[in-house]
N, C-alpha and C positions, 0 to 999 in steps of 0.2 A: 884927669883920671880916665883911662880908659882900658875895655877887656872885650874880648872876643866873643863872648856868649859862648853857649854850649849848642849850638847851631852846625856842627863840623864831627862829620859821621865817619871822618877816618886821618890818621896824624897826618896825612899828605895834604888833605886839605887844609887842617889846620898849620900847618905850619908853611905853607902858601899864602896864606890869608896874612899870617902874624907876620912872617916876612917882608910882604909886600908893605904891611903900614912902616915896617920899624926902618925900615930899607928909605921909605919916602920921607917918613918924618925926624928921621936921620941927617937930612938934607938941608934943614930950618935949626934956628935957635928958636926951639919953644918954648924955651926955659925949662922949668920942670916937668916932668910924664910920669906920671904916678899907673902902671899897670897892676891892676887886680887879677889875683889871679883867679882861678877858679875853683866852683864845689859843685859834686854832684848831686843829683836830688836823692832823696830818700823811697829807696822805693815802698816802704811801709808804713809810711807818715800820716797814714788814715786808724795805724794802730797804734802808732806811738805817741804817747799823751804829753810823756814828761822827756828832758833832756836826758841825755845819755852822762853819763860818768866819767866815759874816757872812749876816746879813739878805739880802740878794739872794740867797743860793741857795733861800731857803724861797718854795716856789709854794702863792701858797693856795687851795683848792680850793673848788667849789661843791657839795660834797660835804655832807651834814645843815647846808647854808647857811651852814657856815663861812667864806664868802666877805663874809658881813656882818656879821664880827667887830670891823671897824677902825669901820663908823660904829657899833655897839652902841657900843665905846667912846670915838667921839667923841659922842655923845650925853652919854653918865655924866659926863664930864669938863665939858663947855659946864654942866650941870646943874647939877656938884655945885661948881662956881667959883662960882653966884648964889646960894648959901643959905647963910646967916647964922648960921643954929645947927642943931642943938649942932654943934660942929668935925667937920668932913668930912674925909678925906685920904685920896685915890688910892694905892694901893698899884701901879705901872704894871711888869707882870710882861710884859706881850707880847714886848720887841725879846729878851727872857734865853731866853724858853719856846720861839720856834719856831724857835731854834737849835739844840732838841733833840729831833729826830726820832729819835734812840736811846733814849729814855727812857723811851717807850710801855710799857703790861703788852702782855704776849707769851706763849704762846699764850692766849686767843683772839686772834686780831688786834683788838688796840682801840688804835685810834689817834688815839683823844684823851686817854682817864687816862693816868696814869702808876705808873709803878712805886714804890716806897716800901721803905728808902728813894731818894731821886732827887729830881727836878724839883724837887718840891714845897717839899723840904725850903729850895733854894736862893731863895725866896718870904720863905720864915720869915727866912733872911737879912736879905734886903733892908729887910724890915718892921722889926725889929732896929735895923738902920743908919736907915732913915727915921726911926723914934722916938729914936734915939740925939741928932739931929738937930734935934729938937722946941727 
């Protein structure tokens, strides 16, 4: 399992970054690479109590550049659909994660991790069900 963080302030660097691993690790049979891709934080998750309903109410902000969350992971995805080995598979955690602007750790306001357990845990889920699926 592995993902880039949201540490990459412009698609150049990210897709440098994401490149350079897939490029390397492209090179080995590691068997399986489960890439998660990513969610942005909530920029209001100190007011928002309860989960949201549906994807349209989550506004995403340009906030630590979280606004260039969706092309980081249409990048990973166009990317990781043209390589051949070892087996690649998308773990696609966005439309579940920024449903949950209540799940934030709280105090300090940090409105991108999460609390634990929480979010996260519902990842391991999915991952679960996609392999169940293999």
């Amino acid at each position: 399992m592995v993902n880039t963080g949201l540490h990459h302030h412009s698609q150049d660097s990210f897709k440098q970054s994401f490149d350079l691993f897939f490029n390397e690790i492209s090179k080995v049979d590691a068997g399986m690479v489960v890439f998660r891709l990513s969610s942005p934080g909530h920029a209001n998750c100190t007011i928002d109590s309860t989960p949201f309903q549906s994807e349209s109410e989550f506004e995403v902000s340009s906030k630590f550049s979280w606004d260039m969350v969706r092309e980081y992971n249409k990048h990973a995805k166009e990317t990781i659909q043209e390589l051949p080995k070892p087996k690649f598979k998308i773990l696609d955690v966005y439309g579940m994660t920024v449903l949950r602007p209540d799940g934030h750790l709280l105090p300090p306001h940090d409105c991108l991790h999460y609390k634990n357990p929480g979010v996260s845990d519902w990842w391991n889920h999915l991952l679960m069900t996609e392999l169940d699926h293999e």
